[in-house]
N, C-alpha and C positions, 0 to 999 in steps of 0.2 A: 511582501505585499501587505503586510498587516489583519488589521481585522477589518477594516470599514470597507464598506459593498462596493463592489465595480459596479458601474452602470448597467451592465447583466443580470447582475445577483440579485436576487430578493433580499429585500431588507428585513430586519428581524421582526421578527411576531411583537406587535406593540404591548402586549402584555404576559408574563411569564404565567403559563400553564401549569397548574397545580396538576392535571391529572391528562395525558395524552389520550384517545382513543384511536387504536391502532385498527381496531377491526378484527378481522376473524386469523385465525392463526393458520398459514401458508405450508410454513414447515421450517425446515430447521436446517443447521450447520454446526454437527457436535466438533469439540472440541478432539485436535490429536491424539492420539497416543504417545506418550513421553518415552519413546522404543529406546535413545540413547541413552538417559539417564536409567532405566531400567537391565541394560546391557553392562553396564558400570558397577551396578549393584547384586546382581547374580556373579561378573566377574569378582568380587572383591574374595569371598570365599573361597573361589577356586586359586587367585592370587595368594592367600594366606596360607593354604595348603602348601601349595610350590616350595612358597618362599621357608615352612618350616622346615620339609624336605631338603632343600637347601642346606640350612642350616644345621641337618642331622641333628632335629631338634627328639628328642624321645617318643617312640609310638605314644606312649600311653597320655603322653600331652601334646598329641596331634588334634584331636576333638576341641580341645580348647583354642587353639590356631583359629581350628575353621570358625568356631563358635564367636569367636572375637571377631573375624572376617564376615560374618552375619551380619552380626550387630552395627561393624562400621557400614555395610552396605544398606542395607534399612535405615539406618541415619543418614547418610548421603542422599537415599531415592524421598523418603519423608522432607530433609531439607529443601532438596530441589521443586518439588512437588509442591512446598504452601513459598517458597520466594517466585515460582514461575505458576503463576495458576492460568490456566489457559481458557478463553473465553468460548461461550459458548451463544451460536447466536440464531433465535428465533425469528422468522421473515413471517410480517403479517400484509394485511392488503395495503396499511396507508403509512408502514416505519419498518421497523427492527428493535428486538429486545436485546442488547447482549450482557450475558452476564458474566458476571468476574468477581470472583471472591466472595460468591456470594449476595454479592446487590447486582440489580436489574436496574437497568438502564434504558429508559424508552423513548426512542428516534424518531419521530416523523420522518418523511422526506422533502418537508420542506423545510424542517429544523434544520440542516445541512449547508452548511455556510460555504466551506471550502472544502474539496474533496480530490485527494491526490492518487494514483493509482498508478504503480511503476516498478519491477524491479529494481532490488537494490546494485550499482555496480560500484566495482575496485578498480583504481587505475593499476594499470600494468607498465613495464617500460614498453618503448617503441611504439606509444598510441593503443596497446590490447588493453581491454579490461575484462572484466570477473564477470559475470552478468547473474544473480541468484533469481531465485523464485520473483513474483510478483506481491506486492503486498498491499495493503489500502490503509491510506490513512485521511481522518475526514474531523475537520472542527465543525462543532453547531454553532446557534447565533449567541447561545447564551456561554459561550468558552468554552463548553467540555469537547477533551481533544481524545479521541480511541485509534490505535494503531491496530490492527486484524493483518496476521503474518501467514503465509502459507502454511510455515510447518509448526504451526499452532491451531488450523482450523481447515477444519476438512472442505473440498472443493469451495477454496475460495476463489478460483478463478469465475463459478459461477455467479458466486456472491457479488464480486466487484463489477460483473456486467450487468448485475440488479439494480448496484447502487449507481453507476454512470446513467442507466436507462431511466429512474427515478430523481435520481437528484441535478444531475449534469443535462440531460436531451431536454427536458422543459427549461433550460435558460436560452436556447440557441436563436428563439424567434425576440426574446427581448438584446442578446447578446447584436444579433443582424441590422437590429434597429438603432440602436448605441452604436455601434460604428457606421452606418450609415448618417447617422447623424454628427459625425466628428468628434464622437467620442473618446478618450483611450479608454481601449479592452485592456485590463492588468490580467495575466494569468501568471502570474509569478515570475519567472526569470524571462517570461516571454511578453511583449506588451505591444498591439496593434493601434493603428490609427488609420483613418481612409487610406493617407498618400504614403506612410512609411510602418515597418515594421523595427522593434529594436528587441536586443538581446542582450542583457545587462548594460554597458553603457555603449554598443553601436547598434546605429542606425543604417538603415538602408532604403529607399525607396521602394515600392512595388514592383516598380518598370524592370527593379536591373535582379528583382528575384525570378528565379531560371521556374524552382519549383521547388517543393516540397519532398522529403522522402522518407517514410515514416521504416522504422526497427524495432526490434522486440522492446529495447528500451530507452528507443530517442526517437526525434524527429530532426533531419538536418537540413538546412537553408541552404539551396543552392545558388552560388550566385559567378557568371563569367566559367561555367562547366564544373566548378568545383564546392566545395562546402563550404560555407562563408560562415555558418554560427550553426552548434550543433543543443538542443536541448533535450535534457533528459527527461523520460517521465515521471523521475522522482523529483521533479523541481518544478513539476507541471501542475498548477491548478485548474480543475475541472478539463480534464485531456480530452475532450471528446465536443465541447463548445472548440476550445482551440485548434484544433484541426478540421472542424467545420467553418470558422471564421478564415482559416490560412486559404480552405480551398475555394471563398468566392473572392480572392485574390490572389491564386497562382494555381496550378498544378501542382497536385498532393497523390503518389504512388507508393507503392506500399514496394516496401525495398526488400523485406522478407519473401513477398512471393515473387518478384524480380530474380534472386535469387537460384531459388529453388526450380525457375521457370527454364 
């Protein structure tokens, strides 16, 4: 999709702000706990031990074993630790601070250009895939691009329905009117028009879409009782305009509580 505005989208702030005011501070989203890499580094000790054991290495240079199995763990948990630094992010009334490594980073929410929000999936054979956590990622107008991963940042599923309710739900009344007006809506691999919808390079009419049927991590186009184009959330820009745009032209069901029903 690039960088340049859909018809929907706000166009960027016409002058680069030296200093945002975000407002009063809301609360917060600390960063995980790094429990795997810490599990790896308590075992290395216990591994060192074994392994001298093993080797009918002498009592008396058993300490030393473990001693050396210390140190490489403390090195491994310190390495892992400043290559993965995990962000940590402040919710105020009118952005977001997150910070990483140290610098602070400050969002409005109308800084927010494009905003994707999906778990990650794996293809599997025979049509299964992998389906993991949900994760957000989001460019502002001026380039900066942040990725916020679940098993790096504590309740980010609430985060992500902050940032959909702030950055995404205020485009839907200029998105309604851009397609009303025969506009194309780009939402990334998905792109509407009054009379057709398309999905990378086909198209379909409206008339022969059945309906809509949203999944933890897609949404699929029905068309003739069956799926005719299926898109993910992680290829979805601003998922929550897009499936409010899909449903003032088709029926849109939520296929998760289908399911489960």
């Amino acid at each position: 999709m690039g960088h340049d505005s859909s018809p929907y989208r706000r166009a960027a702030p016409p002058e680069a702000r030296e200093e945002v005011d975000l407002g009063a501070r809301l609360g917060e989203h600390r960063a995980r706990r790094d429990v795997g890499s810490l599990v790896v580094a308590i075992a290395l000790p216990v591994i060192a031990g074994l392994a001298a054991l093993r080797l009918r290495v002498p009592l008396r240079t058993m300490p030393i074993a473990i001693l050396v199995g210390c140190v490489l763990g403390l090195g491994f948990f310190a390495i892992v630790q400043l290559a993965r630094r995990r962000p940590h992010v402040a919710v105020h009334e009118r952005g977001i601070v997150i910070t990483l490594r140290r610098v602070a980073h400050a969002i409005a929410w109308e800084d927010v250009d494009r905003l994707v929000i999906g778990p990650e999936s794996r293809a599997l054979p025979l049509g299964a895939a992998i389906i993991g956590q949900p994760n957000a990622r989001f460019t502002t107008h001026d380039g900066r691009s942040f990725e916020l991963r679940t098993d790096e940042v504590q309740d980010l599923d609430g985060l992500a329905s902050l940032l959909e309710l702030r950055c995404s739900d205020p485009l839907v009344p200029d998105a309604r009117e851009a397609l009303e007006a025969g506009e194309t809506l780009d939402f990334g691999a998905l792109r509407m028009r009054d009379d057709h919808v398309e999905v990378d390079l086909a198209r379909a009419p409206w008339s022969e879409i059945d309906e809509a049927v949203t999944h933890l991590d897609r949404v699929e186009l029905m068309r003739g009782g069956r799926v005719w184009r299926s898109v993910r959330f992680e290829h979805l820009v601003h998922r929550r305009v897009a499936l409010a745009m899909l449903a003032r032209r088709t029926r849109v069901r939520d296929g998760v509580r289908m399911l489960f029903s």
